[in-house]
RONU-356195 format. One record per atom (N, C-alpha, C): residue in one letter; x, y, z; chain; residue number from 0. Coordinates in steps of 0.02 Angstrom, whole numbers, m for minus. Example, Ala and Ser with C-alpha at 12.3 -4.5 7.8 and 13.67 -1.06 7.14 Angstrom:
[A; [660; m284; 390]; A; 0]
[A; [615; m225; 390]; A; 0]
[A; [660; m165; 390]; A; 0]
[S; [642; m112; 354]; A; 1]
[S; [684; m53; 357]; A; 1]
[S; [645; 2; 394]; A; 1]
END
This chain:
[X; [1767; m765; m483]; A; 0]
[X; [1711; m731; m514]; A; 0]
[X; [1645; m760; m489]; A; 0]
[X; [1600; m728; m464]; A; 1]
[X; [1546; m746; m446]; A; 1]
[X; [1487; m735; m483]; A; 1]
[X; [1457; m818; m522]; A; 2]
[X; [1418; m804; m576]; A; 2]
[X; [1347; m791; m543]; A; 2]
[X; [1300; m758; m558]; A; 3]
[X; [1248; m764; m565]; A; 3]
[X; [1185; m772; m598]; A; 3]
[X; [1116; m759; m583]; A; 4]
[X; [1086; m770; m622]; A; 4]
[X; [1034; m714; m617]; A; 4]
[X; [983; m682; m657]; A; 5]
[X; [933; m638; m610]; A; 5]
[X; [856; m667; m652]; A; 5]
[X; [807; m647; m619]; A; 6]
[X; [739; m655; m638]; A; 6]
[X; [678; m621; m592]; A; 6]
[X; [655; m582; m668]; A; 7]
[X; [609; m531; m642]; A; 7]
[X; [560; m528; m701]; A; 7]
[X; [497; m517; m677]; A; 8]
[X; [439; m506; m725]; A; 8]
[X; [466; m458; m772]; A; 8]
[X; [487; m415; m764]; A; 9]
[X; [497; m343; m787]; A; 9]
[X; [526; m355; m825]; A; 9]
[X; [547; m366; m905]; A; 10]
[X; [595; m366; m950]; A; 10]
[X; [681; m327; m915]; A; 10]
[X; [629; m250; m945]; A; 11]
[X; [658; m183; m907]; A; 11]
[X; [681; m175; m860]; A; 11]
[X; [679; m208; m795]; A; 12]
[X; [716; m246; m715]; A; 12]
[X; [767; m261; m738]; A; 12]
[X; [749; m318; m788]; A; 13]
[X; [813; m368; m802]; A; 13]
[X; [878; m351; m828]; A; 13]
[X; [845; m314; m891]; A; 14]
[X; [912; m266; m924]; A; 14]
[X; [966; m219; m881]; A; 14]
[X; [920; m171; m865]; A; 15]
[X; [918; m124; m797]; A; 15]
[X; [989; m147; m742]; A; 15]
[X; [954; m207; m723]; A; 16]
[X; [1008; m258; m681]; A; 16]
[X; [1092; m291; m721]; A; 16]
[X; [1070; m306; m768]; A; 17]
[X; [1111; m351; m797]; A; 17]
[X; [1160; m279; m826]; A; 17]
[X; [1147; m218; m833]; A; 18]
[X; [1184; m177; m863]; A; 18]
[X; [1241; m140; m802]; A; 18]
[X; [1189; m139; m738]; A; 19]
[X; [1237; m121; m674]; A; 19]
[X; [1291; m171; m665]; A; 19]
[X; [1264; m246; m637]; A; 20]
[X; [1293; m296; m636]; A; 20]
[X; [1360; m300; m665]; A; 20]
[X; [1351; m295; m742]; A; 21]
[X; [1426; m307; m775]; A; 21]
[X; [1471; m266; m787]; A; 21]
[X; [1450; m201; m746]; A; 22]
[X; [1520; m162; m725]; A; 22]
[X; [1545; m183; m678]; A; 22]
[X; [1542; m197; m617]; A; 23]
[X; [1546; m251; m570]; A; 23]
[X; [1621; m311; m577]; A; 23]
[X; [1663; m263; m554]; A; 24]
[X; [1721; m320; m542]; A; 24]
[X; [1702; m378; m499]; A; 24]
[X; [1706; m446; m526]; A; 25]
[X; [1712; m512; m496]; A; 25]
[X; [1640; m535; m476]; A; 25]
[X; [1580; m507; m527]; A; 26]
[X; [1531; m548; m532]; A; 26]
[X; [1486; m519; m606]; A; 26]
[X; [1471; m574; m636]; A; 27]
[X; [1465; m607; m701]; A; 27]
[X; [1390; m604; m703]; A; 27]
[X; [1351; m600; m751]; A; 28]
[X; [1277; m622; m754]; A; 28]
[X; [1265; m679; m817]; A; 28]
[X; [1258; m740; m793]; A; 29]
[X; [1252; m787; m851]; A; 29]
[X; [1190; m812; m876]; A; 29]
[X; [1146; m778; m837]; A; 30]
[X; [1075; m802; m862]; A; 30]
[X; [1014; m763; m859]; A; 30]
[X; [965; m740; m866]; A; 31]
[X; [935; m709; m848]; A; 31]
[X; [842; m718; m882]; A; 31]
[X; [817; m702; m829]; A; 32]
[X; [751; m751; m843]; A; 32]
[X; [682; m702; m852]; A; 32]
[X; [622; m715; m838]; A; 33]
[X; [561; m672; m859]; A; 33]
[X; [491; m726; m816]; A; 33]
[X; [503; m762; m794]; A; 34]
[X; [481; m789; m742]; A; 34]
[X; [502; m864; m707]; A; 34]
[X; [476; m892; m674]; A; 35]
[X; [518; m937; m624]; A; 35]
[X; [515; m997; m646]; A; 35]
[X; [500; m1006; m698]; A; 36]
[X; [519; m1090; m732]; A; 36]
[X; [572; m1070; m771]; A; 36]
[X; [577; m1031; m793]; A; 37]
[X; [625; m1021; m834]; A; 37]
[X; [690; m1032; m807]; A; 37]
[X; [688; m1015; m737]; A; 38]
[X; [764; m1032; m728]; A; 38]
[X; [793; m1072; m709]; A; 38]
[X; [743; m1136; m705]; A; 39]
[X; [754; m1175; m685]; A; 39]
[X; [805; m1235; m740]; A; 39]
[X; [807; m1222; m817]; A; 40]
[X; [845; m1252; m872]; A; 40]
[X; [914; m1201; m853]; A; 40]
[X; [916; m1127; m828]; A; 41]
[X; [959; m1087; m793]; A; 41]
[X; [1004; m1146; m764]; A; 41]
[X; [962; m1156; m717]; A; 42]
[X; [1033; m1201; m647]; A; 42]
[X; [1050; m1251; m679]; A; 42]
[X; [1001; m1282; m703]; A; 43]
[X; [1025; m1348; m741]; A; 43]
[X; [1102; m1354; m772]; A; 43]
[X; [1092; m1307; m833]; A; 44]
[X; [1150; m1321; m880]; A; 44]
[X; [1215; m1256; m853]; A; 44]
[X; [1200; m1236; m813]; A; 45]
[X; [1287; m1164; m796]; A; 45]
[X; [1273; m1193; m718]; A; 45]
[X; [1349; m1170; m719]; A; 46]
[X; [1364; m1162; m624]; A; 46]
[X; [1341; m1101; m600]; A; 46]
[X; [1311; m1081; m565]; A; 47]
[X; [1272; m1026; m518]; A; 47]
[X; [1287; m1019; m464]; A; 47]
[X; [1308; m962; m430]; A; 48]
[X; [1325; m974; m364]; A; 48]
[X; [1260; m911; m334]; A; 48]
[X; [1251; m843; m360]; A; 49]
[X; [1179; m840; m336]; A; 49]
[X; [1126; m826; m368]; A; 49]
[X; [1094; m822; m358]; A; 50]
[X; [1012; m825; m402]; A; 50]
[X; [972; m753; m371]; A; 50]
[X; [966; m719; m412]; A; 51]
[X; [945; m663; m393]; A; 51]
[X; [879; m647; m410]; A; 51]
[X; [819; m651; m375]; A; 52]
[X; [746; m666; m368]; A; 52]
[X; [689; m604; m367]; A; 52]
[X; [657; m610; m377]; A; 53]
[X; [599; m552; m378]; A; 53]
[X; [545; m605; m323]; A; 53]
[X; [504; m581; m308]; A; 54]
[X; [467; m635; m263]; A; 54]
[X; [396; m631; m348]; A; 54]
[X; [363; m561; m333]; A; 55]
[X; [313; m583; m393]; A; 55]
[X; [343; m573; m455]; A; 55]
[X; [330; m667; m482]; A; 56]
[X; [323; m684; m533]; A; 56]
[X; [287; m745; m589]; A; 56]
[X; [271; m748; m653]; A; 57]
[X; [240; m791; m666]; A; 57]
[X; [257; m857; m658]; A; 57]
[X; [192; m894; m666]; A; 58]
[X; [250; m967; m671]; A; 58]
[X; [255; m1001; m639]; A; 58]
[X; [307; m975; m588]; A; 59]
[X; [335; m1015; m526]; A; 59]
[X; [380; m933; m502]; A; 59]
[X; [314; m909; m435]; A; 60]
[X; [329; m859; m411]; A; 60]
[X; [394; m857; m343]; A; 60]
[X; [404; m793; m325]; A; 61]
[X; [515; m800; m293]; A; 61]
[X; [517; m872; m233]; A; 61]
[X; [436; m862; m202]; A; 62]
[X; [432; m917; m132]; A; 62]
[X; [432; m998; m166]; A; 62]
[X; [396; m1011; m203]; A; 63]
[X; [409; m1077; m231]; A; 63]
[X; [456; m1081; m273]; A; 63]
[X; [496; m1035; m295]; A; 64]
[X; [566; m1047; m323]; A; 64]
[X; [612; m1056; m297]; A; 64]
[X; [617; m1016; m242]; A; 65]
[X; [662; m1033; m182]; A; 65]
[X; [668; m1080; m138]; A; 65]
[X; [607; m1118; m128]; A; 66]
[X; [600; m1177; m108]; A; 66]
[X; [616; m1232; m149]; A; 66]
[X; [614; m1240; m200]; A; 67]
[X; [625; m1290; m264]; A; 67]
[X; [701; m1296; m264]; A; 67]
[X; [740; m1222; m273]; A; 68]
[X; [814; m1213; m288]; A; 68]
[X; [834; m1226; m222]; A; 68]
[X; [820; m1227; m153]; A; 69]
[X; [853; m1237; m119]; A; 69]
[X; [848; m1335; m95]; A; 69]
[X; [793; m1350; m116]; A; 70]
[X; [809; m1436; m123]; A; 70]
[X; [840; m1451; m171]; A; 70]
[X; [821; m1429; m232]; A; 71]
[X; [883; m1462; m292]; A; 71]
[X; [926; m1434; m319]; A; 71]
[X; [968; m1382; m283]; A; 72]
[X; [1007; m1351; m296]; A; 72]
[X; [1023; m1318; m244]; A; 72]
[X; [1068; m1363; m182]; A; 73]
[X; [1080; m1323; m105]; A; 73]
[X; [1130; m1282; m126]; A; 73]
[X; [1170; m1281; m176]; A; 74]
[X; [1229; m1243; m160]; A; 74]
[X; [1239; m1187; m192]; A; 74]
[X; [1171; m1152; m213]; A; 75]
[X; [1162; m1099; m254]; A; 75]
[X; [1134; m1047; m175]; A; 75]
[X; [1140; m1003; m178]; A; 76]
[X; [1140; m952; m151]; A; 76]
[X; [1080; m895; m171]; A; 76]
[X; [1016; m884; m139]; A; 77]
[X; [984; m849; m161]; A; 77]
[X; [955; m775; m106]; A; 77]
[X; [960; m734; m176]; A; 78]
[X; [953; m671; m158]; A; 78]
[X; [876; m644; m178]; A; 78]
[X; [835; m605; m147]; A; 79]
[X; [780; m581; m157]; A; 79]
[X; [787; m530; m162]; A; 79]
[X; [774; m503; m230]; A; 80]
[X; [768; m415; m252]; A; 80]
[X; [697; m412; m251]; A; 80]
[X; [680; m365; m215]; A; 81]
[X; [590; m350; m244]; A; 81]
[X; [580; m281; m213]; A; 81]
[X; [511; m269; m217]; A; 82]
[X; [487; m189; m197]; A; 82]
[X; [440; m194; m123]; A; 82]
[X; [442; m265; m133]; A; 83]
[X; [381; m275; m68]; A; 83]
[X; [439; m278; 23]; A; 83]
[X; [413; m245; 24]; A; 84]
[X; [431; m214; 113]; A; 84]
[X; [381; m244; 175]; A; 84]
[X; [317; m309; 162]; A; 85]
[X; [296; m315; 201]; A; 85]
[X; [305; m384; 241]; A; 85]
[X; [310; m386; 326]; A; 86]
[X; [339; m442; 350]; A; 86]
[X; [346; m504; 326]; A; 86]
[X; [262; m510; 307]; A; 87]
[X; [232; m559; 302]; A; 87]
[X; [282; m614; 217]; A; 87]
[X; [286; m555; 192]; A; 88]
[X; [329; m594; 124]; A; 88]
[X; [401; m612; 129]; A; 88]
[X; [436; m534; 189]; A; 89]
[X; [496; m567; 218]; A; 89]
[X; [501; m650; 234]; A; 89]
[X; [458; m637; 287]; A; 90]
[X; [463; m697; 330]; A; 90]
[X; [444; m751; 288]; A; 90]
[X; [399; m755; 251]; A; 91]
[X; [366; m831; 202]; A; 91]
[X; [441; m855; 175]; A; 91]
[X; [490; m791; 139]; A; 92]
[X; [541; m813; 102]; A; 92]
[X; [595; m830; 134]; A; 92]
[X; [615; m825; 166]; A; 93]
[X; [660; m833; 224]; A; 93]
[X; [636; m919; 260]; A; 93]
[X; [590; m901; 256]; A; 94]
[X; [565; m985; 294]; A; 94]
[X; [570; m1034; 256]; A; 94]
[X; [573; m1002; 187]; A; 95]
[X; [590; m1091; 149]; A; 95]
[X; [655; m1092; 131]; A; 95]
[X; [720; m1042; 144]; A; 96]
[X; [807; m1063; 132]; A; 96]
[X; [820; m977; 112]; A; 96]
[X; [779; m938; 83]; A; 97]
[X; [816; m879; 68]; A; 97]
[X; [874; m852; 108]; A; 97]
[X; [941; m836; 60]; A; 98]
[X; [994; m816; 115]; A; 98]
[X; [1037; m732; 125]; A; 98]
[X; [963; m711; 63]; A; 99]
[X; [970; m630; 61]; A; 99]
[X; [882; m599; 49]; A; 99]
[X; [889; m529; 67]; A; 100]
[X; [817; m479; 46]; A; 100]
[X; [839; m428; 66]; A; 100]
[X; [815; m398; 16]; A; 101]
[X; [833; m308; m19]; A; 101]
[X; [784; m289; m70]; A; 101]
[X; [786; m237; m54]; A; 102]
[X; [722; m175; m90]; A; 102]
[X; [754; m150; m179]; A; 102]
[X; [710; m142; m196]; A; 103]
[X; [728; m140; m264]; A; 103]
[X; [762; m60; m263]; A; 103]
[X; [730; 1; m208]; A; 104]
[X; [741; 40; m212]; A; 104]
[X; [820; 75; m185]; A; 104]
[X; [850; 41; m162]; A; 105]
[X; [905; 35; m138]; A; 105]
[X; [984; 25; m161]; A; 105]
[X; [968; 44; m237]; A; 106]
[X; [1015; 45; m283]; A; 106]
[X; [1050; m21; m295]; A; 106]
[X; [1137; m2; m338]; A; 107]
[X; [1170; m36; m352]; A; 107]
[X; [1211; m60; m298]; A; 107]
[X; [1222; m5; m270]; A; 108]
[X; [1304; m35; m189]; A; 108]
[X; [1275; m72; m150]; A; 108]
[X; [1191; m69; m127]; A; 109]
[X; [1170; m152; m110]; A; 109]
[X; [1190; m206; m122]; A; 109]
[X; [1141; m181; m188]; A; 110]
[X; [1146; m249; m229]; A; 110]
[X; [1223; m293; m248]; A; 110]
[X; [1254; m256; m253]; A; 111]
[X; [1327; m282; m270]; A; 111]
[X; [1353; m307; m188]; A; 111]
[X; [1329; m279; m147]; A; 112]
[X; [1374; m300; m56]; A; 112]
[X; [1325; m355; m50]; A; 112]
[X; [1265; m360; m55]; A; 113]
[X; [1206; m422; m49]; A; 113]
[X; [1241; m466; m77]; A; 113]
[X; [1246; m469; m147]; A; 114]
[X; [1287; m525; m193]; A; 114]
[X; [1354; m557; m180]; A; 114]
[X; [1405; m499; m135]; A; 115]
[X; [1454; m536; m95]; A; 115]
[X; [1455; m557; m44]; A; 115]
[X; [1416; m544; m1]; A; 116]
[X; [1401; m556; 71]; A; 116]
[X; [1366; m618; 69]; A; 116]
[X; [1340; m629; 10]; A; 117]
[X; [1293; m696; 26]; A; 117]
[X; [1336; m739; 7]; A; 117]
[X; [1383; m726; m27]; A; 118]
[X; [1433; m780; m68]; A; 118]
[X; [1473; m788; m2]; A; 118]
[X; [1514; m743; 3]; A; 119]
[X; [1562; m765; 59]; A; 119]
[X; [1551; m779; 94]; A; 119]
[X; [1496; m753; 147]; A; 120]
[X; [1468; m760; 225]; A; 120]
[X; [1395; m792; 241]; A; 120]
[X; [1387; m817; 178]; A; 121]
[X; [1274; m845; 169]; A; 121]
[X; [1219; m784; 183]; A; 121]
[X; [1240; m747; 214]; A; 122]
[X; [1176; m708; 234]; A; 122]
[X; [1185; m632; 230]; A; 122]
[X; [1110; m589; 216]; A; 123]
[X; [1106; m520; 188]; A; 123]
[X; [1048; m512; 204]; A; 123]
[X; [1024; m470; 237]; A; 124]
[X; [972; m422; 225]; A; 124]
[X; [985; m356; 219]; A; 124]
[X; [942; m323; 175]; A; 125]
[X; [950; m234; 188]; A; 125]
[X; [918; m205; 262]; A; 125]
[X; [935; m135; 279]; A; 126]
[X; [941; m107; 347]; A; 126]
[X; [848; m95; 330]; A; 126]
[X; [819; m93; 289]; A; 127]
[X; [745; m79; 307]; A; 127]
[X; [695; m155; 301]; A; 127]
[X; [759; m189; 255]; A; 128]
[X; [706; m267; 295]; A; 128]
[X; [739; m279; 359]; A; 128]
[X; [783; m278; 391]; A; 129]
[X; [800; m290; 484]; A; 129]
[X; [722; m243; 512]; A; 129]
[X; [730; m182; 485]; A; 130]
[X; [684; m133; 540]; A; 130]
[X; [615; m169; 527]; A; 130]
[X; [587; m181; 468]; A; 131]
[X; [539; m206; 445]; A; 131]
[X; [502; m279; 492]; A; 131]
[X; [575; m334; 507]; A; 132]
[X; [561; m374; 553]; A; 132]
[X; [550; m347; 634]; A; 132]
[X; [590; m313; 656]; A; 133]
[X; [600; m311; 718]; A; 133]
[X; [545; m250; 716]; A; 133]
[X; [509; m202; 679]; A; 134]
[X; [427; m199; 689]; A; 134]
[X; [406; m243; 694]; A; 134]
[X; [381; m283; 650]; A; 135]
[X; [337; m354; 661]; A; 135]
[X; [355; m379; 714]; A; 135]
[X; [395; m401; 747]; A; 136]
[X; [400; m423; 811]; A; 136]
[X; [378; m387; 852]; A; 136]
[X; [386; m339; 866]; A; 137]
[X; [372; m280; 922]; A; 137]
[X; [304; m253; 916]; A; 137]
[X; [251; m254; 848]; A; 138]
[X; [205; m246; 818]; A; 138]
[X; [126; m332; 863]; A; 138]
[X; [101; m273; 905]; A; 139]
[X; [28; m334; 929]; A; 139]
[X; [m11; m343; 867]; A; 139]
[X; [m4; m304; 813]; A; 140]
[X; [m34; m327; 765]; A; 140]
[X; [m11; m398; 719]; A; 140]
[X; [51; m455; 751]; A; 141]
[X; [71; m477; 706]; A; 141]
[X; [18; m529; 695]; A; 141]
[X; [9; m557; 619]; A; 142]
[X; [m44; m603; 595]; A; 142]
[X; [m34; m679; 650]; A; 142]
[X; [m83; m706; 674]; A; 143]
[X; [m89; m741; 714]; A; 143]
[X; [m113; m733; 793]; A; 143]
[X; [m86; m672; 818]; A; 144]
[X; [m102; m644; 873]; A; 144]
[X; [m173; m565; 860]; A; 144]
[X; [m199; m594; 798]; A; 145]
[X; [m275; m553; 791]; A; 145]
[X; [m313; m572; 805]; A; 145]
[X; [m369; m580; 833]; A; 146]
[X; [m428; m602; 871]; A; 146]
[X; [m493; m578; 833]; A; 146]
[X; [m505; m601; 780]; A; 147]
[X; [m574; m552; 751]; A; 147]
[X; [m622; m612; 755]; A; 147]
[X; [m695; m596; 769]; A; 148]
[X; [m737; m630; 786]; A; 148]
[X; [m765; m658; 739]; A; 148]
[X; [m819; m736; 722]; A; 149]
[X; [m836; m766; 668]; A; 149]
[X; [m865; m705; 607]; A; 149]
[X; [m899; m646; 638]; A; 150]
[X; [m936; m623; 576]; A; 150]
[X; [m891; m566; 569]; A; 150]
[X; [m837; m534; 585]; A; 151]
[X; [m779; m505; 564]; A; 151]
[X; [m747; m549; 520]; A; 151]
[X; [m740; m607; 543]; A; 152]
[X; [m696; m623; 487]; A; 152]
[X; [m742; m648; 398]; A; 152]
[X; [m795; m655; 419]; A; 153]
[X; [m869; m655; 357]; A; 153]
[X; [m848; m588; 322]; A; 153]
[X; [m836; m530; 354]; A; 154]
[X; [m860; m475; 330]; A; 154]
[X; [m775; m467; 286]; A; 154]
[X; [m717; m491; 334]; A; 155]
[X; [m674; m481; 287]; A; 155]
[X; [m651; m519; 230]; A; 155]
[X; [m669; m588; 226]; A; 156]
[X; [m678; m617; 164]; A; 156]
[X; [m726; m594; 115]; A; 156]
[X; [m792; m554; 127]; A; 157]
[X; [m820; m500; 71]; A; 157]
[X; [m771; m442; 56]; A; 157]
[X; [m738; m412; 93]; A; 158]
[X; [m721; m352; 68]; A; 158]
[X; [m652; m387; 43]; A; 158]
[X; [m627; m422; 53]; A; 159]
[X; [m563; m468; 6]; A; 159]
[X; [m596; m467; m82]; A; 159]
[X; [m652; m514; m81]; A; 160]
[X; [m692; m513; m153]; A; 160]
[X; [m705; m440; m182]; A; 160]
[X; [m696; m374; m152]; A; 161]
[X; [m697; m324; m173]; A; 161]
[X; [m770; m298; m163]; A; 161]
[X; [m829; m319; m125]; A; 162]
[X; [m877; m291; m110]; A; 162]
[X; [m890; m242; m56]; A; 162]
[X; [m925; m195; m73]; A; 163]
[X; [m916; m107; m40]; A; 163]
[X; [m975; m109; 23]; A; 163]
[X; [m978; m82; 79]; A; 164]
[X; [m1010; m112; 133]; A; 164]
[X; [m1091; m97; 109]; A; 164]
[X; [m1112; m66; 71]; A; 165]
[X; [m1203; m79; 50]; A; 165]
[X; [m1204; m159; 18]; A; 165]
[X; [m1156; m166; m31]; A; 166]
[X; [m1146; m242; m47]; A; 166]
[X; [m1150; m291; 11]; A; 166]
[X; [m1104; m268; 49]; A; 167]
[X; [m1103; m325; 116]; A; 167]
[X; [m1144; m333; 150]; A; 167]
[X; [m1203; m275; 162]; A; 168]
[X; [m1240; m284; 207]; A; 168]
[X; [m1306; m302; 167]; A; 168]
[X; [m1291; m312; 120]; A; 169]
[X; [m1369; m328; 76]; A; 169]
[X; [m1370; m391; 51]; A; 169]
[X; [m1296; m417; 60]; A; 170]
[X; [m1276; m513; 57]; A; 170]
[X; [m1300; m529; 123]; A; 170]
[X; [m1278; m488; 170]; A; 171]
[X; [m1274; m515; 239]; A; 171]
[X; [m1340; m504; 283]; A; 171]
[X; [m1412; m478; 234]; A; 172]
[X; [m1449; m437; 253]; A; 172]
[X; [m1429; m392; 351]; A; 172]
[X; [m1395; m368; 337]; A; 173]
[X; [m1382; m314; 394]; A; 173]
[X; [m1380; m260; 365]; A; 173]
[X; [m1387; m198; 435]; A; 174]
[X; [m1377; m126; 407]; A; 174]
[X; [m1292; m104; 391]; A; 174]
[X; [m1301; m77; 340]; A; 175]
[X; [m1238; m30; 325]; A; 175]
[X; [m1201; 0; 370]; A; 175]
[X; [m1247; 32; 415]; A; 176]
[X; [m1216; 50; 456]; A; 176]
[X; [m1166; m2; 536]; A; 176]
[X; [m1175; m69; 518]; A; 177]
[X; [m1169; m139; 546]; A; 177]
[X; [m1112; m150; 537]; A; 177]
[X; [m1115; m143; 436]; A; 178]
[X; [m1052; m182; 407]; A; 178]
[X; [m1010; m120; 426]; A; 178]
[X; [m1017; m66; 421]; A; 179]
[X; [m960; m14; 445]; A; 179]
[X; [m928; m22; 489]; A; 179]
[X; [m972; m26; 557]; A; 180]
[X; [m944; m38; 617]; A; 180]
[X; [m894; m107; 626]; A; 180]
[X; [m913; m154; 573]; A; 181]
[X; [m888; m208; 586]; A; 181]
[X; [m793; m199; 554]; A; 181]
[X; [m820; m168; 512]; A; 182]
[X; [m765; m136; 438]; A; 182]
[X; [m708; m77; 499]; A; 182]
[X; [m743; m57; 513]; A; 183]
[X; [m688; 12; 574]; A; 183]
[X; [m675; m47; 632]; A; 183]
[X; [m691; m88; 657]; A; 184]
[X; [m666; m140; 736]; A; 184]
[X; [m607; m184; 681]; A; 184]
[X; [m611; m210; 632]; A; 185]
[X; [m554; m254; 592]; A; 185]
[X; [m517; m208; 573]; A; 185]
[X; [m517; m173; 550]; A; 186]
[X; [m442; m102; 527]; A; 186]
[X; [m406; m95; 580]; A; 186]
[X; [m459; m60; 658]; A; 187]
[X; [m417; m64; 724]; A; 187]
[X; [m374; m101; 739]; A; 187]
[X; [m404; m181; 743]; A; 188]
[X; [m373; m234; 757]; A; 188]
[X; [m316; m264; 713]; A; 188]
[X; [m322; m257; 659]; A; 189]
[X; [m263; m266; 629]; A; 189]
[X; [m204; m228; 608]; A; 189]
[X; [m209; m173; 608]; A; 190]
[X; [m191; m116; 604]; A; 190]
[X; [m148; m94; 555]; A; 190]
[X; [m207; m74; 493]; A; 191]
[X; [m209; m55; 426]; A; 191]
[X; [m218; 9; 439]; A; 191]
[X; [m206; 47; 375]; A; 192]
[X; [m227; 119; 390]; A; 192]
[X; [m275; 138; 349]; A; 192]
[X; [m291; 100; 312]; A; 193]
[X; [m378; 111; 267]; A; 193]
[X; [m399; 56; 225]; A; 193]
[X; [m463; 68; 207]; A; 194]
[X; [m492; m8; 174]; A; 194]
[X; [m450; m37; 112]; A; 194]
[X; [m416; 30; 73]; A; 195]
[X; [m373; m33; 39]; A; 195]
[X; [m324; m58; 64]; A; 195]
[X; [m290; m51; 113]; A; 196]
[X; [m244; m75; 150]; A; 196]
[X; [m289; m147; 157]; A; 196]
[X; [m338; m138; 185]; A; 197]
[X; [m372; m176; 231]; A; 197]
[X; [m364; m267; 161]; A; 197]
[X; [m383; m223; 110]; A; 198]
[X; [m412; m251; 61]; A; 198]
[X; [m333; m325; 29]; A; 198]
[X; [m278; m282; 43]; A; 199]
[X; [m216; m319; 17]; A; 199]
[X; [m193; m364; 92]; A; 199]
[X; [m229; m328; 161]; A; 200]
[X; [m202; m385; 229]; A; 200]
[X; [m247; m442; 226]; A; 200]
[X; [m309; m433; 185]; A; 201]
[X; [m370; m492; 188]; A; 201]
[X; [m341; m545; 144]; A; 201]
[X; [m309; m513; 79]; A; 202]
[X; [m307; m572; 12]; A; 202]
[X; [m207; m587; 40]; A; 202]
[X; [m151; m565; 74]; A; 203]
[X; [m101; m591; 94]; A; 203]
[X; [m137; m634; 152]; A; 203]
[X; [m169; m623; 191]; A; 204]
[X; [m194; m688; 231]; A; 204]
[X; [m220; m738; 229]; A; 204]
[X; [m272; m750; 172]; A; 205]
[X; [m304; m787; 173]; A; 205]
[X; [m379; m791; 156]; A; 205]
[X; [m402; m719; 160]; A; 206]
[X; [m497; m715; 170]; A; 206]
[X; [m508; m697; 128]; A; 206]
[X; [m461; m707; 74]; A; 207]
[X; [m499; m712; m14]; A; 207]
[X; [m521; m772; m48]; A; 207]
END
């Protein structure tokens, strides 16, 4: 029987999960959490073999949980359920021991082959986090290989803080029509498809 554990902001996730789960011949749900300290009295006191993760959560969010559980607790097995599809969170979680990631949208027969595959064999991803990486690889936009110039990157740490380009250009005394141009050369270059896009690649990077 393969016990697990799950934790998700979402009450409603949790239930949700824990109700599929225990139809589920030969895996168990023994714990179940509401953010990431919590599960940590989880591993403590039951045997766990995987830990089934949300990345956002309070507390102690899926990347520093996974890092924590995989130093003091190597022999637990962790799986990442979440909704987020973008490289950049793949890859962060994966880099500190994660040994599964899957989309929340992707039902139960995932989730149940994720949960054995990681047990028996260590490793799982779903078929749209593979495609998801091997874009990013193939993608000149990946973070690190962007080139934006000192006052591009000025302009995108304002529009991170949520200021609209008359704002920017009246901090920055320049014309509007300046901060635009500057605002359309960083979208290009990074390659967002509009300012709120723009707005969630500034604050996952850094220029918030």
């Amino acid at each position: 029987m393969i016990k697990i554990i799950i934790a998700d902001d979402h009450e409603i996730v949790v239930e949700g999960l824990v109700s599929l789960i225990q139809e589920e011949d030969g895996i168990t749900v023994i714990g179940q959490a509401n953010n990431g300290k919590d599960v940590i009295p989880l591993l403590e006191n039951n045997h766990v073999d995987v830990a089934v993760l949300d990345i956002n959560m309070p507390k102690m969010d899926g990347v520093e949980l996974t890092n924590y559980i995989r130093s003091e607790f190597p022999n637990v097995k962790i799986l990442i359920l979440t909704m987020y599809k973008d490289v950049k969170f793949i890859r962060r979680v994966l880099e500190v021991g994660a040994h599964g990631y899957i989309l929340k949208n992707k039902g139960k027969e995932e989730l149940v082959t994720a949960i054995k595959t990681i047990y028996d064999e260590g490793e799982y991803l779903g078929d749209d986090v593979k495609n998801a990486l091997v874009a990013g690889l193939r993608s000149k936009n990946v973070h690190g290989e962007i080139r934006l110039t000192q006052r591009e990157k000025e302009v995108l740490k304002l529009i991170a803080s949520g200021l609209s380009s008359p704002e920017i250009a009246e901090k920055l005394s320049r014309a509007e029509s300046t901060i635009n141009s500057h605002r359309k050369n960083i979208i290009e270059k990074t390659g967002v498809k509009n300012s709120k896009k723009l707005i969630i690649y500034a604050r996952e990077n850094g220029y918030d």
